[in-house]
C-alpha positions in Angstrom: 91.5 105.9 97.0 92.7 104.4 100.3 89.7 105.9 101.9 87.5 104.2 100.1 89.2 100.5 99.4 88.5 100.8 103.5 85.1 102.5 103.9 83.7 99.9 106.6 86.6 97.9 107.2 87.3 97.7 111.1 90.6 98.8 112.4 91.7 100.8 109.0 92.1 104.1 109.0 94.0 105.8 106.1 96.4 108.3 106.4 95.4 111.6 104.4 98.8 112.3 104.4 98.9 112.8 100.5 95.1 114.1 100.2 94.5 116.5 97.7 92.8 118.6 99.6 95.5 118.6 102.2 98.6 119.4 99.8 100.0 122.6 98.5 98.2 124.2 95.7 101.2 124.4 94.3 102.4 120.8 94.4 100.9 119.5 91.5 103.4 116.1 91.1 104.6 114.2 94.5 107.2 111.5 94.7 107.5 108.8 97.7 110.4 110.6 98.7 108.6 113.8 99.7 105.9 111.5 101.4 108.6 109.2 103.3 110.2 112.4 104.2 106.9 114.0 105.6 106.0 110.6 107.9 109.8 110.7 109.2 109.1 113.8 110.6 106.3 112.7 112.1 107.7 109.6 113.9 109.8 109.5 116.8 113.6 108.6 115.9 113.4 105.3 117.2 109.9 104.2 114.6 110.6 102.4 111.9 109.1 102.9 108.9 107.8 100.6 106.2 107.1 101.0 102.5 105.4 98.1 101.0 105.6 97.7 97.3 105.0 94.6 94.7 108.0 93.2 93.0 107.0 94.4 89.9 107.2 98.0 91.0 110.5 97.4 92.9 112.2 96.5 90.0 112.3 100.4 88.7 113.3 101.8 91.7 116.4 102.9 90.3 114.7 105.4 87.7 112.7 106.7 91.0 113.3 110.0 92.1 116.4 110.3 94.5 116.2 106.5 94.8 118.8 105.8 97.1 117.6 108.3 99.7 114.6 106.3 99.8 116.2 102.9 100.7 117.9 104.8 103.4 114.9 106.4 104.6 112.5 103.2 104.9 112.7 99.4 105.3 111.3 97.7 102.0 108.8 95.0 102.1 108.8 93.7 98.5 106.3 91.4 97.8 106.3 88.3 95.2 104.5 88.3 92.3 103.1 85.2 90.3 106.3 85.5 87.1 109.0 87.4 89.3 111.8 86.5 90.5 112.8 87.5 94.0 116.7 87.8 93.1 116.3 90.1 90.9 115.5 92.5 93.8 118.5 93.3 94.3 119.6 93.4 90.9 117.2 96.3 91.2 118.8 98.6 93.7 121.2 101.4 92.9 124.9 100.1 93.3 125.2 102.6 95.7 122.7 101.3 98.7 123.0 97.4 97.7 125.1 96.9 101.0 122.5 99.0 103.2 119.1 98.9 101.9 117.2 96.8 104.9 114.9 94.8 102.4 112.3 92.5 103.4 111.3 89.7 100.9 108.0 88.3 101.5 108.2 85.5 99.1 104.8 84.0 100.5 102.9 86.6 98.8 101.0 85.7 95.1 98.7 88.0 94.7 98.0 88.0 91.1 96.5 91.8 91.5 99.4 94.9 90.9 99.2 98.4 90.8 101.1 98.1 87.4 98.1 96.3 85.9 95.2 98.2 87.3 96.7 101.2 86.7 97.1 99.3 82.5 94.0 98.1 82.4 91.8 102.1 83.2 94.5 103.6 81.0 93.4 101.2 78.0 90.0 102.0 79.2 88.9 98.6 81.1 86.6 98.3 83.5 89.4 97.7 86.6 85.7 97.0 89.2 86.5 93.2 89.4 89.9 95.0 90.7 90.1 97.6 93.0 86.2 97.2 93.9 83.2 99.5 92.7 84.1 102.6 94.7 87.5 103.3 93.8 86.4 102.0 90.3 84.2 105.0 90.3 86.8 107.2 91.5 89.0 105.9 89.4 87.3 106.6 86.3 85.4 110.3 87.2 88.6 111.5 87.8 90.3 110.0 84.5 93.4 108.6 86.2 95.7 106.9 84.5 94.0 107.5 80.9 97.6 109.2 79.0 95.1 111.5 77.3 93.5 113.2 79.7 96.2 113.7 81.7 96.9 117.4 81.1 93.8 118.5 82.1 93.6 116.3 85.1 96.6 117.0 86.3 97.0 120.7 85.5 97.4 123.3 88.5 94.1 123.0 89.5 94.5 119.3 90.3 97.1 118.5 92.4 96.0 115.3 93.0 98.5 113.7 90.8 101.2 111.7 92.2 104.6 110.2 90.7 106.9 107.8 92.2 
């Protein structure tokens, strides 16, 4: 979906780190874990490594698979969202890495637009266009992401194009 939110924007070029067609067969579910984990490897040991995320995401981290092996692994840029609260950010991290986790507030930040409610609006069937633009739109709705119904046969072991956090 990255690849084509950019189609014919200058000076992008997504990773296809996580493409479908690049993954194990096998691999049907990913976490950011396994992706963080991938890029480290790629990186020299002095890089550092960013993982930007809305607030509104940030706030489960904790229920995130091996959550505090994440904050270790990456520097957080959290961004606000219009009805969040930017202490409750760390009210959001595990007990365990609140004294370590390198976070980065960017409390400048409004947009009004979230993963959490595009992904809301296709699995309730909305048109999400106005959103994400017409080409992940598309994508979004030939492939039948997000919709809780289809989501066996989407993401069975043919399909290994679903991801988890």
């Amino acid at each position: 979906m990255v690849a084509l939110a950019t189609a014919g924007e200058d000076g992008f070029f997504p990773s296809r780190l996580e493409d479908p067609e690049l993954i194990a067969a096998d691999r049907v579910v990913t976490y950011s874990i396994d992706t963080v984990r991938r890029l480290k490897h790629m990186l020299e040991p002095s890089d550092r490594l960013f993982f930007l995320i809305g607030i509104d995401a940030f706030l489960g981290i904790a229920k995130w698979r091996e959550p505090e092996a994440l904050l270790r692994e990456a520097e957080f840029l959290v961004a606000n969202r219009p009805g969040f609260s930017l202490p409750d950010v760390l009210e959001a991290l595990p007990e365990g890495v609140r004294a370590t986790a390198r976070l980065h507030l960017l409390a400048s930040v409004q947009s009004p637009i979230s993963a959490t409610q595009i992904r809301s609006a296709a699995r309730r069937g909305r048109d999400v266009e106005h959103l994400v633009g017409p080409a992940v739109a598309d994508y979004i709705r030939t492939a039948h992401l997000y919709r809780p119904s289809d989501r066996a046969a989407v993401c069975g072991p043919a399909a290994p194009a679903c991801s988890a956090r």
